[in-house]
C-alpha positions as CSV (number, residue, x, y, z in Angstrom):
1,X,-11.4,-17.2,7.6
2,X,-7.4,-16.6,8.4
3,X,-6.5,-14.3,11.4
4,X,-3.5,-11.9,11.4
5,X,-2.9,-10.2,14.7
6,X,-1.0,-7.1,14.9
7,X,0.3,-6.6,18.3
8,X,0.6,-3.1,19.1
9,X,0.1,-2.8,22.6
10,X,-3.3,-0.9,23.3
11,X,-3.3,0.2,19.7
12,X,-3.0,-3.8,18.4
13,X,-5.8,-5.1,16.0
14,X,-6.7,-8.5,14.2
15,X,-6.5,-8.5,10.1
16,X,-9.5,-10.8,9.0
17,X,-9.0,-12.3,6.0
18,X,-11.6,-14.3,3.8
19,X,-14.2,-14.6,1.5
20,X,-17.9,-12.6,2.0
21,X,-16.7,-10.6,5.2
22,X,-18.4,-7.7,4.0
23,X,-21.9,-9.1,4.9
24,X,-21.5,-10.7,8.4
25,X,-22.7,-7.4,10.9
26,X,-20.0,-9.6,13.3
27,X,-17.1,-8.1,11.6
28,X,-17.8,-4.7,12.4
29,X,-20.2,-4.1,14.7
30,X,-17.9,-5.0,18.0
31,X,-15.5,-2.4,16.9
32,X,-18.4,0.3,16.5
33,X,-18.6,2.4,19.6
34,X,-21.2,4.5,19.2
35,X,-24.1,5.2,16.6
36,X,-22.4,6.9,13.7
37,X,-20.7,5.8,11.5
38,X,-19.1,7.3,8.0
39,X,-18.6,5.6,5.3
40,X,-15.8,7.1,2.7
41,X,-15.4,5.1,-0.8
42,X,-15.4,5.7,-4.5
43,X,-17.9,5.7,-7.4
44,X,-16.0,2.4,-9.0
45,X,-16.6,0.3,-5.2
46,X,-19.9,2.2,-4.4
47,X,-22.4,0.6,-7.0
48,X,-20.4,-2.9,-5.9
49,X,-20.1,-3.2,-2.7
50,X,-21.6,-0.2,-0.2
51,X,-25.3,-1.6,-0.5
52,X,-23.4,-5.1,0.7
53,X,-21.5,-3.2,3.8
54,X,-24.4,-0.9,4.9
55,X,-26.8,-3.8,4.9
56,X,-24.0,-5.5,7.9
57,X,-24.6,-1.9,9.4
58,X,-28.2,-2.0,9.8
59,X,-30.3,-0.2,12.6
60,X,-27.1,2.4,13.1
61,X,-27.0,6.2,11.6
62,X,-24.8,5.9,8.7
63,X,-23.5,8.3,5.9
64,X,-21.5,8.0,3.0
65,X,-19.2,10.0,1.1
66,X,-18.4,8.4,-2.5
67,X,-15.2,10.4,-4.0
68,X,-13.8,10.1,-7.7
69,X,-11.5,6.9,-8.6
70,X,-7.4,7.2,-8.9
71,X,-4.2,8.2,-7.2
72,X,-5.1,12.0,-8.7
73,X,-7.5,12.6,-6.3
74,X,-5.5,11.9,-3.0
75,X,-5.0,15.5,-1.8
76,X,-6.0,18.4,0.1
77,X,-9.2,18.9,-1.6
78,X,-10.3,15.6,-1.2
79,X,-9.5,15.2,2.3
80,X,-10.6,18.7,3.4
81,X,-14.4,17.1,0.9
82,X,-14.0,14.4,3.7
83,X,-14.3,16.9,6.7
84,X,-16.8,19.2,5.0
85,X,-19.3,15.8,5.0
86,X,-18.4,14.8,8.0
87,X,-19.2,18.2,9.7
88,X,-22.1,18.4,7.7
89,X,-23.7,15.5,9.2
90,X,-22.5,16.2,11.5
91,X,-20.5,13.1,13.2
92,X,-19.9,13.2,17.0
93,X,-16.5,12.0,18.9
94,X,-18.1,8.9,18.7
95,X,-18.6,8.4,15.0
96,X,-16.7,5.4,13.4
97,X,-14.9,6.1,9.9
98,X,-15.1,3.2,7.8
99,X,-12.5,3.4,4.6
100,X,-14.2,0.8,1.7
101,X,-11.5,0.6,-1.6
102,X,-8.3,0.6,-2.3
103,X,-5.3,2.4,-0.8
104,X,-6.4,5.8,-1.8
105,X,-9.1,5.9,-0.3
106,X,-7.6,3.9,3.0
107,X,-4.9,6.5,3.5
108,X,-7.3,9.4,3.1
109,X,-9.9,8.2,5.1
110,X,-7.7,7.1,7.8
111,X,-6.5,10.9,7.4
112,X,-9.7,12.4,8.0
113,X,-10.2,10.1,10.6
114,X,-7.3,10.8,12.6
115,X,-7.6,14.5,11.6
116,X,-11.5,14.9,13.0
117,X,-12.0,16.3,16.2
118,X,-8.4,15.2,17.0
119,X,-9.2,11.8,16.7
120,X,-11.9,8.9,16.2
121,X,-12.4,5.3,15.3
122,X,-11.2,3.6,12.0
123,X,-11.9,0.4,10.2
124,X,-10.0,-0.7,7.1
125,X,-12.4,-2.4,4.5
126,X,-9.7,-2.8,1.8
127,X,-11.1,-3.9,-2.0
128,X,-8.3,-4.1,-3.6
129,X,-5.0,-7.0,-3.6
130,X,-2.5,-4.1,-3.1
131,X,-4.5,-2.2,-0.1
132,X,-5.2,-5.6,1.2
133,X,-1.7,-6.5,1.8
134,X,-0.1,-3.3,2.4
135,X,-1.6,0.0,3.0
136,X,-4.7,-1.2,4.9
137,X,-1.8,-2.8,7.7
138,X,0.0,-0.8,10.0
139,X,-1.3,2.2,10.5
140,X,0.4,5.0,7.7
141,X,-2.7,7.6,6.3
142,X,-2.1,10.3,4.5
143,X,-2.3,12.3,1.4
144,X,-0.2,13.4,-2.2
145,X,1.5,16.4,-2.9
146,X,2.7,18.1,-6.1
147,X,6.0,17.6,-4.4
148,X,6.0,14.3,-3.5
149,X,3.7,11.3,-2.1
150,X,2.3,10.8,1.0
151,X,4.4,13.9,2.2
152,X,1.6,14.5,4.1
153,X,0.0,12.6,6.8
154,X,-0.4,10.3,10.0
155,X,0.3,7.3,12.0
156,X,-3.3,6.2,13.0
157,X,-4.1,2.2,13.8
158,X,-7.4,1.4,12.7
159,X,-9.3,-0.9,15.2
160,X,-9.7,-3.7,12.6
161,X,-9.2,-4.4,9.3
162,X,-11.6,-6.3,7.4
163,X,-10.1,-8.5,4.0
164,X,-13.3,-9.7,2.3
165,X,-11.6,-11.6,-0.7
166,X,-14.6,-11.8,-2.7
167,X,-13.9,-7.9,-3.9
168,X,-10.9,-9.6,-5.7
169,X,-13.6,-10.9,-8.4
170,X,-14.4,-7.7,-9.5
171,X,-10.8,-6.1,-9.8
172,X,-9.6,-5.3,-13.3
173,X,-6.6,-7.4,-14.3
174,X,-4.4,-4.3,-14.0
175,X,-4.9,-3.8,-10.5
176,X,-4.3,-7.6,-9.6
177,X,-1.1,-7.6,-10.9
178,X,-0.7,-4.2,-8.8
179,X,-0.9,-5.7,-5.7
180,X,1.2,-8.5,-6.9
181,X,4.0,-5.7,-6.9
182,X,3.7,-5.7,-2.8
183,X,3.0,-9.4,-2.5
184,X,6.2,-10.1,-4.3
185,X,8.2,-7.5,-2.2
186,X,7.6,-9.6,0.9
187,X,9.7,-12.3,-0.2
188,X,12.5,-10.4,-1.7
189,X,12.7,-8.4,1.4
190,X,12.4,-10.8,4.3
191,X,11.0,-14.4,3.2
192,X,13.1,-16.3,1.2
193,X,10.5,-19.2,1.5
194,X,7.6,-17.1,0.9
195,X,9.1,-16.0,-2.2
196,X,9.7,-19.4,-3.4
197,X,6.1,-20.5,-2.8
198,X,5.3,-17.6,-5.3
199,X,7.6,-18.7,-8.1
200,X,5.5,-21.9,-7.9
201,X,2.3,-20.5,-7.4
202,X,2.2,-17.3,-8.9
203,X,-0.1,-18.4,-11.9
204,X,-2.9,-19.7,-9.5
205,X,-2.5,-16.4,-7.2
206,X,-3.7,-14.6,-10.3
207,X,-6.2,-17.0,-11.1
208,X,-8.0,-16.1,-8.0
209,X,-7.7,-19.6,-6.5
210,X,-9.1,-19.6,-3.1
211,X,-6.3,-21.2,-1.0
212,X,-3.5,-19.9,-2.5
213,X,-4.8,-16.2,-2.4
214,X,-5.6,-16.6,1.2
215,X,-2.4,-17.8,1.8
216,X,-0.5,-15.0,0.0
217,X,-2.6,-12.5,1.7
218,X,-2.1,-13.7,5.3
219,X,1.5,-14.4,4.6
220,X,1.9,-11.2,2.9
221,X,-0.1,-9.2,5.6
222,X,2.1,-11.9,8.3
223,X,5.4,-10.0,7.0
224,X,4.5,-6.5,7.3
225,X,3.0,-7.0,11.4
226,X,5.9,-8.5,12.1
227,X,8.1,-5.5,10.6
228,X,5.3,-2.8,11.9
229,X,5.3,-4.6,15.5
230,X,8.8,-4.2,15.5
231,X,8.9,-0.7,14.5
232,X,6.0,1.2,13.9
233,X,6.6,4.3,13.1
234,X,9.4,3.8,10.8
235,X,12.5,5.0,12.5
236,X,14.7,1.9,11.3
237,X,13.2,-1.7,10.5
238,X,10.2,-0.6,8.8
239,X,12.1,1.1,5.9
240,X,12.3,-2.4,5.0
241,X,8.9,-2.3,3.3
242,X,9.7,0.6,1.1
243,X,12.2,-1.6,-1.4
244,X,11.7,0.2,-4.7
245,X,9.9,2.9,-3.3
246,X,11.8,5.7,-3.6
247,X,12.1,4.9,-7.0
248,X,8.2,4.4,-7.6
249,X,7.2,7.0,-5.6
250,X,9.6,9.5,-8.1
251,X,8.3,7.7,-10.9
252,X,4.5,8.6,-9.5
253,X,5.3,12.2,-8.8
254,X,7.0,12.8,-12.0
255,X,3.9,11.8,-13.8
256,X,1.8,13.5,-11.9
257,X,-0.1,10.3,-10.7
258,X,-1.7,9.3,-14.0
259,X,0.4,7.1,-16.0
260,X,1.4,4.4,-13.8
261,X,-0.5,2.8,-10.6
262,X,1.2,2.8,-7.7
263,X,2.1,-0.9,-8.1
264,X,3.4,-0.9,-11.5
265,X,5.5,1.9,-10.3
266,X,7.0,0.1,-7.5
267,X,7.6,-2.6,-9.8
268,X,9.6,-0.7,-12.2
269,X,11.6,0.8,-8.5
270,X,12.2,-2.9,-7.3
271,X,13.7,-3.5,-10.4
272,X,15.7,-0.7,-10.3
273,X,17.0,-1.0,-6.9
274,X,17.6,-4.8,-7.6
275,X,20.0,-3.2,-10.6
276,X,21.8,-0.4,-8.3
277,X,22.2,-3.3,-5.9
278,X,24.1,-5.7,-8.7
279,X,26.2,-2.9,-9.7
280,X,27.3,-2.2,-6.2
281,X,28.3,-5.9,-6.3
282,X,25.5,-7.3,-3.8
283,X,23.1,-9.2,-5.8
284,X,24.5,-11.4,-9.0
285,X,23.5,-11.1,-12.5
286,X,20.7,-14.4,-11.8
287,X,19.2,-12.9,-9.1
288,X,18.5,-9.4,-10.8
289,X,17.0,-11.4,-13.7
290,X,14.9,-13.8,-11.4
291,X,13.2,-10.6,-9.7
292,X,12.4,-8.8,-13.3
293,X,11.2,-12.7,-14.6
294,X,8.8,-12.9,-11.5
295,X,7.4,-9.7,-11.9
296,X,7.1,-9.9,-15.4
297,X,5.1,-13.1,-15.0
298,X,2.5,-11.1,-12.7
299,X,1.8,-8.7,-15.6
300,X,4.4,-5.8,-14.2
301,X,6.2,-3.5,-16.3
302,X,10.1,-4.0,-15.6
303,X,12.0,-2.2,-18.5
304,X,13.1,1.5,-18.6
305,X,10.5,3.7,-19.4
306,X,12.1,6.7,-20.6
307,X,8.7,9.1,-19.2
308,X,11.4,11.3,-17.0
309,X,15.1,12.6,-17.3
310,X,17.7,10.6,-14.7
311,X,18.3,14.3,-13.4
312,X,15.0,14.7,-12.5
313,X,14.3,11.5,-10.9
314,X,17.2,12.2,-8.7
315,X,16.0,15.9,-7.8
316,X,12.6,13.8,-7.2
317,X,14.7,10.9,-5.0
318,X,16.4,14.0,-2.8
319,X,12.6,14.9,-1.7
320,X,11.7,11.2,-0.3
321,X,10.5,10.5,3.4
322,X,13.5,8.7,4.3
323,X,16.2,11.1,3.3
324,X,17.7,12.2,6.5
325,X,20.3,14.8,7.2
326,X,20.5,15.3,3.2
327,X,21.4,12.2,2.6
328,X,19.3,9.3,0.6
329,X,18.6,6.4,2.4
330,X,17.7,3.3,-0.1
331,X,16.2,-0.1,0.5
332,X,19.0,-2.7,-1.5
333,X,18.8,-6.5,-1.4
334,X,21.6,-8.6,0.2
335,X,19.9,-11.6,-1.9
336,X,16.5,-12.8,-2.6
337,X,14.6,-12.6,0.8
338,X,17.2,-10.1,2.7
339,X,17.1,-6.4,2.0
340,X,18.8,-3.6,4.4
341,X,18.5,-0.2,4.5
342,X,21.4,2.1,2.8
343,X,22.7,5.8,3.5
344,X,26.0,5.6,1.8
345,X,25.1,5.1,-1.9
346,X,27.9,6.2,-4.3
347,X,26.0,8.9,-7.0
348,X,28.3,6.6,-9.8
349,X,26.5,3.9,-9.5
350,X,23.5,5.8,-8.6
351,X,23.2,7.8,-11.5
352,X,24.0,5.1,-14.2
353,X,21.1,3.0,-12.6
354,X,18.7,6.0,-13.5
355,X,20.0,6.5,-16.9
356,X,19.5,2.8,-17.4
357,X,15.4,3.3,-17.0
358,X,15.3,7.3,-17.5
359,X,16.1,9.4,-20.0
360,X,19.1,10.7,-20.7
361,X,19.8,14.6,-19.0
């Protein structure tokens, strides 16, 4: 088992990261204050792997919830389906919230768990490569709107995150290379190394090879403490982590949540923004194609997918979390493995990166 400590003052946590977590009672029990506890997951991790998590939870009260599967369902009904079960019980101040799937059902849980009677604990039990390295760390929960993602939501630590990489068996090819997408972004954004220890080990990542999905994990999940520790609630460095999201996250929204995962759309956005960075002369013509090649190799899409107009993504782009003042804010490389944090993008360039992948209007 590998150990990533987040240090976050009173609120810090340890990551644990290995295979068959899910059955040792050690992991969670510790962090389980009182008798309750609440269990929200969905009906694709359910018949898997809630038998295996409430057997660790034996001798305490415990409930589940198990909600529908996909990024459609990460909204106000679903998170107000949370608190309806919840009251239903109904769970105590002391109850523990336990999120067991990917990162839809991480943010909303942590959501309802933040939300419920102002407040109570929350344990990250992440199922999935992308939630494992990304949305399971640092503390953001929340929930979709028609007008944009996660537009709505909190900054809530849980009290430990459990990363039982035996779920990884189980996870349809698609998803693996999702999570790849985030993997990936933690080299182009901040470690240079890290990035080149993918390029070489990138086919045995997907293979499931115990060591080197470990590694990537803890390395991956490594990056982002060190970004959150710094900066948790994202008023500067943690921007950082968002390289090609304001792109993906328009993409997403545009399609109403069904067409692409959220990886495949960040993918596609770090491609992007690798583009907008070469024509605003920062990144060279080998370094844009050495992000789309690595990408590519991970099963990502990386060409332009013509499923919105540029105008529309860039009405969509004007609606992102980071816009501030009226002005968009974009994560841009510097060069593989440095990445900063833009306000002063010309709409030139801008524009003629979005009718590169969009549609034309």
């Amino acid at each position: 088992m590998s150990t990533v400590s987040i240090d976050l003052g009173t609120q810090g946590y340890d990551i644990h990261i290995g295979p068959g977590l899910l059955r040792d009672p050690a992991e969670f029990r510790p962090w389980i204050g009182g008798r309750q506890v609440f269990v929200v997951t969905n009906e694709v991790v359910a018949p898997l792997y809630l038998g295996r998590l409430l057997e660790s939870l034996a001798g305490l009260q415990c409930e589940s919830l198990v909600l529908p599967d996909g990024e459609q369902i990460k909204n106000m009904e679903s998170f107000a389906r949370v608190l309806d079960a919840m009251l239903a019980v109904p769970c105590d101040r002391g109850v523990t919230v336990i999120a067991l799937g990917g990162g839809v059902i991480g943010d909303l849980a942590g959501f309802a768990a933040a939300s419920y009677q102002r407040g109570v604990p929350f344990i990250q039990a992440p199922t999935t490569l992308l939630s494992q390295v990304d949305s399971s760390v640092g503390g953001k929960t929340g929930i979709n709107h028609a007008r944009g993602k996660n537009m709505i939501g909190a900054f809530y630590q849980p009290r430990r995150v459990v990363i039982d990489t035996a779920t990884l068996s189980t996870l349809p090819p698609r998803e693996l290379s999702a999570g790849m997408a985030e993997v990936i972004k933690y080299g182009l954004i901040n470690d240079a190394g890290f990035l080149g220890w993918l390029e070489g080990n990138l086919e045995q990542v997907m293979r499931l090879d115990t060591e080197c999905v470990d590694y990537a994990i803890s390395r991956s999940c490594a990056n982002k403490a060190g970004i959150v520790e710094r900066d948790e609630r994202e008023s500067g460095v943690r921007a950082l982590l968002n390289l090609g999201h304001t792109f993906g996250h328009a993409i997403e929204t545009a399609t109403g949540y069904t067409t692409w995962l959220h990886g495949e759309a960040v993918a596609i956005g770090m491609v992007m923004a690798a583009h907008l960075s070469r024509l605003l002369g920062r990144l060279d013509d080998a370094a844009c194609e050495r992000v789309a090649w690595l990408l590519e190799r991970a099963g990502l899409p990386t060409k332009p997918f013509h499923g919105v107009t540029a105008t529309r993504m860039r009405e969509l782009m004007q609606g992102d979390k980071k816009v501030q003042g009226g002005r968009l804010r974009l994560v841009l490389l510097e060069s593989l493995g440095s990445a900063d944090i833009v306000d002063d993008v010309d709409e030139g360039p801008l524009m003629e990166t979005l009718r590169t992948f969009c549609l034309d209007g």
